[in-house]
C-alpha positions as CSV (number, residue, x, y, z in Angstrom):
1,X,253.7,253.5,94.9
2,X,250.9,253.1,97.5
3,X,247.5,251.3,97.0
4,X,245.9,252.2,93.2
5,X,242.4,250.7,92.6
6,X,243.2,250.3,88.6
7,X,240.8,247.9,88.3
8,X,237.9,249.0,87.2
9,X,239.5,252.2,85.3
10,X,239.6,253.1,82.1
11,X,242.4,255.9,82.8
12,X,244.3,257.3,85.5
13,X,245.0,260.9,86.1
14,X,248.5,262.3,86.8
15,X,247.7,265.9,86.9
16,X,245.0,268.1,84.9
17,X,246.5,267.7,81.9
18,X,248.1,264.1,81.4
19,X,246.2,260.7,82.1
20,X,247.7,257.2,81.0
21,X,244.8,255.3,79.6
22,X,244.6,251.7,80.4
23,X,243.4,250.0,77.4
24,X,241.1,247.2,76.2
25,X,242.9,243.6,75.3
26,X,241.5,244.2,72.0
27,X,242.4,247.6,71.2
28,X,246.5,246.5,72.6
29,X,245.7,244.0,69.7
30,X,245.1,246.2,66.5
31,X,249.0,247.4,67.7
32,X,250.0,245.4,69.7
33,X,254.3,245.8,69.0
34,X,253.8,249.5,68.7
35,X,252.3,249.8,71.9
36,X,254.4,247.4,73.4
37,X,257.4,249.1,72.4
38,X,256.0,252.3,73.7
39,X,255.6,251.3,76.9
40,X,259.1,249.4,76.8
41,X,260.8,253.1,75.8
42,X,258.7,254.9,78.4
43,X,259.2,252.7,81.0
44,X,263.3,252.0,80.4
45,X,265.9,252.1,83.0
46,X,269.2,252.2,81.5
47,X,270.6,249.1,81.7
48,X,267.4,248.0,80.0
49,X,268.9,249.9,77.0
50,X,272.9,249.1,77.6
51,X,273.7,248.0,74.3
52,X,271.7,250.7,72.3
53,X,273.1,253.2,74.8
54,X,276.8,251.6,74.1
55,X,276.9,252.2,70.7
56,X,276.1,255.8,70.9
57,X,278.6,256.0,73.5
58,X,276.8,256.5,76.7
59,X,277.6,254.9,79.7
60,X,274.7,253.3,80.8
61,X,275.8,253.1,84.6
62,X,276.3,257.0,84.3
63,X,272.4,258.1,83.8
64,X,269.5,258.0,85.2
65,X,265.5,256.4,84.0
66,X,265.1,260.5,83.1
67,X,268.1,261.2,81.4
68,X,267.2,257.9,79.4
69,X,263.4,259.3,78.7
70,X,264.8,262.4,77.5
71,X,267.3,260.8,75.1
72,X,264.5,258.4,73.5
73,X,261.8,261.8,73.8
74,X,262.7,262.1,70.3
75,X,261.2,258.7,68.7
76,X,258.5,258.6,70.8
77,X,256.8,262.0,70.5
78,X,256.1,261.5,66.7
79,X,254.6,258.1,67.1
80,X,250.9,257.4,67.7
81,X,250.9,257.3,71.7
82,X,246.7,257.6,72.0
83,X,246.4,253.9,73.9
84,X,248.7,255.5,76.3
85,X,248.1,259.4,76.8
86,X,244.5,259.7,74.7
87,X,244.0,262.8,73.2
88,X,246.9,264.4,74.5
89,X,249.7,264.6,71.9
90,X,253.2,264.9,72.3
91,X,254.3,266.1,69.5
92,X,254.4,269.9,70.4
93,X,256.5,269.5,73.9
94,X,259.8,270.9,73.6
95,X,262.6,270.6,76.1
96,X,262.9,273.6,78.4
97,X,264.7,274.8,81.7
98,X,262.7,274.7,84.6
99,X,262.9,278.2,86.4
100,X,262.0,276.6,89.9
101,X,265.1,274.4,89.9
102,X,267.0,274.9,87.2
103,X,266.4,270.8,85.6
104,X,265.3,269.9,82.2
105,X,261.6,269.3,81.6
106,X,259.5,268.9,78.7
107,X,256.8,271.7,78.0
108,X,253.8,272.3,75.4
109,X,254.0,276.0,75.4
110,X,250.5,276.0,73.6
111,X,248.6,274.3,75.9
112,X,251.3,274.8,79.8
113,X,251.4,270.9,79.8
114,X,254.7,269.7,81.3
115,X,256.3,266.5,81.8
116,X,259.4,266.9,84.2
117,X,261.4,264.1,86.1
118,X,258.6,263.5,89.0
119,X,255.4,263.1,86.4
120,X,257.8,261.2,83.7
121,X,258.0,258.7,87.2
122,X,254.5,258.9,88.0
123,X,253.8,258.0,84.6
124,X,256.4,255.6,84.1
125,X,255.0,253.7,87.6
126,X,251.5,253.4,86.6
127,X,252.7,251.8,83.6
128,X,254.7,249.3,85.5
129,X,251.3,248.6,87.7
130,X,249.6,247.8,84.9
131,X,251.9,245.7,82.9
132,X,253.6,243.9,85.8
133,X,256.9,245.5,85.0
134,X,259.8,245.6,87.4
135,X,262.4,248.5,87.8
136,X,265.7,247.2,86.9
137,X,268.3,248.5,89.4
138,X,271.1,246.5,88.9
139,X,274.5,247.7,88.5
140,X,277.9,246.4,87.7
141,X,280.1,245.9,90.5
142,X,283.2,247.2,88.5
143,X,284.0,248.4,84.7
144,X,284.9,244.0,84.2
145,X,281.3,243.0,84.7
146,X,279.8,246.0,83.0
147,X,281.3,245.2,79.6
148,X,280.6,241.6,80.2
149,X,276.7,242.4,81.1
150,X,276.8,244.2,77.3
151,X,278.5,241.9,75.6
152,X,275.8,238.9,77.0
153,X,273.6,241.7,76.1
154,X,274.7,242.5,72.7
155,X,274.1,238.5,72.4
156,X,271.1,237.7,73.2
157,X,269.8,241.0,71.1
158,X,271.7,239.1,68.0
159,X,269.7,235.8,68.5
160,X,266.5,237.5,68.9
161,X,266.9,239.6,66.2
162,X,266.8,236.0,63.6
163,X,263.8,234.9,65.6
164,X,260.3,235.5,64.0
165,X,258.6,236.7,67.5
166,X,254.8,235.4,67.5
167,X,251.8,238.0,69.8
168,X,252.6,237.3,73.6
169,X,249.2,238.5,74.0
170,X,247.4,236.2,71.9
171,X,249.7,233.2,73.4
172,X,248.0,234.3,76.7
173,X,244.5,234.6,75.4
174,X,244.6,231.0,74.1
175,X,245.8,229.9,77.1
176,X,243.6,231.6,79.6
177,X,240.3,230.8,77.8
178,X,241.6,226.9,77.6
179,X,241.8,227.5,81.5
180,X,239.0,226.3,83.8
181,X,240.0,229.1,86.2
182,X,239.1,231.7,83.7
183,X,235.6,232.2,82.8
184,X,236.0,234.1,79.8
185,X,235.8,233.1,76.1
186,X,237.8,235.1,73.1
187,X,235.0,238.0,72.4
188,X,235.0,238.2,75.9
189,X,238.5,238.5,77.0
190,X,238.7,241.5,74.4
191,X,236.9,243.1,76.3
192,X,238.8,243.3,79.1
193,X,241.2,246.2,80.2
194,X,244.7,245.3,79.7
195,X,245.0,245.6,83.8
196,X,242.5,243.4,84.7
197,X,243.4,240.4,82.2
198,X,247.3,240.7,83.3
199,X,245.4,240.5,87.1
200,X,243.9,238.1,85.9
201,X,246.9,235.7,84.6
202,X,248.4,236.4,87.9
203,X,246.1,235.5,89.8
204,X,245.3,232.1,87.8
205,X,249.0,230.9,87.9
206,X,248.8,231.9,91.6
207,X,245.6,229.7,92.1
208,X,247.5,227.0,89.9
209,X,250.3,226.8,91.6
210,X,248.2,226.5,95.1
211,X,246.3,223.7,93.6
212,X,249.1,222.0,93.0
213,X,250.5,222.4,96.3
214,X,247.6,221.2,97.9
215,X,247.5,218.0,95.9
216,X,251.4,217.7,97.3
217,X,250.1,218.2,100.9
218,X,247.0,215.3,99.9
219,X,249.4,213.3,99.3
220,X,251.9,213.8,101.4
221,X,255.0,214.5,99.4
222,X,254.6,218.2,100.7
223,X,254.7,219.3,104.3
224,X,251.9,221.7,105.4
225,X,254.5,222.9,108.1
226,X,256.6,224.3,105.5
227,X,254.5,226.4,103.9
228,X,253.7,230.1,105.0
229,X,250.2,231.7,105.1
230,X,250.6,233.1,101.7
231,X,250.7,229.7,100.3
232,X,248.1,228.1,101.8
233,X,245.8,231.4,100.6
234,X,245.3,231.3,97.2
235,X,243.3,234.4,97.7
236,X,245.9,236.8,98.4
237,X,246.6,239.6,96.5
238,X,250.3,241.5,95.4
């Protein structure tokens, strides 16, 4: 994706008429499953979505992260997306056919906005930047392992589904602000853009973990010799 200074933004353009907003902690927490789960549908690669794309009969392995976007377009254009687009709305884009290439695209006649497979990507990247959100690009080796990757699926779905699921976000709070590495308290941390406090818990376990190391080296039931640069630099950043 290249270098993005996110840090101190409050938004970040895509093109004259789309930005994705990067939100306060406390504003993700007024919402914080619907905007969770609008990020998760945005941001989907298919096998992300193997089980709901099996029981509508799509082969997962046979369609791409746009194909996917296209398919859940529907129950997300409806849905109150202002923590992630601001003012824009989609609720008036309409699938068309792009004259240049011939390729589906999504279009708000009223206004020429467009989303097509590059700016859904674009989009869907800064997304990943801010949340620390990994493209999943596995694939099944043969038809054997792809049922058995969506019937493990299908389970796992099943036992979450009796669990009652407490905020992630909160759980983080608490345990940053109990934290002597992070010098925030609870008004505070609300404050904070959703970028820089996920930087943040990064870069705390990261200075964690190199305390602990260090200790291990102290005492000498870790070797200084096998450690890289990165590891002995708790300072690093990626």
């Amino acid at each position: 994706m290249g270098t993005l200074n996110l840090l101190y933004k409050k938004e970040h353009p895509i093109n004259e008429f789309i930005s994705v907003r990067i939100p306060s902690v406390g504003e993700i927490l007024e919402c914080e499953d619907e905007y969770y789960g609008l990020v998760s549908m945005i941001t989907a690669m298919p096998i992300d979505m193997m089980v709901q794309l099996d029981d509508i009969g799509v082969d997962f392995t046979t369609i791409n992260e746009w194909e996917l976007f296209l398919l859940l377009f529907g129950s997300i254009k409806d849905r109150d997306t202002s923590l992630i687009f601001g003012d824009l709305s989609l609720s008036q884009f309409q699938p068309a056919i792009n004259a240049q290439n011939n390729t589906v695209m999504l279009i708000d006649k009223s206004t020429g906005a467009k989303i097509d497979r590059a700016i859904h990507g674009q989009i869907a990247n800064i997304l990943r930047k801010i949340h620390h959100l990994e493209r999943n690009n596995r694939k099944p080796a043969n038809g054997d392992a792809k049922e058995y990757m969506i019937r493990r699926a299908r389970e796992k779905m099943r036992r979450q589904s009796k669990r009652v699921t407490d905020s992630q976000l909160e759980g983080l709070i608490v345990a940053l602000v109990n934290t002597e590495q992070f010098h925030y308290g609870f008004e505070g941390t609300r404050e904070l853009s959703i970028y820089q406090f996920n930087e943040s818990v990064r870069q705390v376990i990261k200075k964690i973990d190199y305390d602990n190391r260090m200790h291990g080296v102290y005492a000498g039931t870790v070797s200084a010799k096998d450690l890289s640069q990165d590891d002995l630099n708790w300072l690093t950043h990626k």
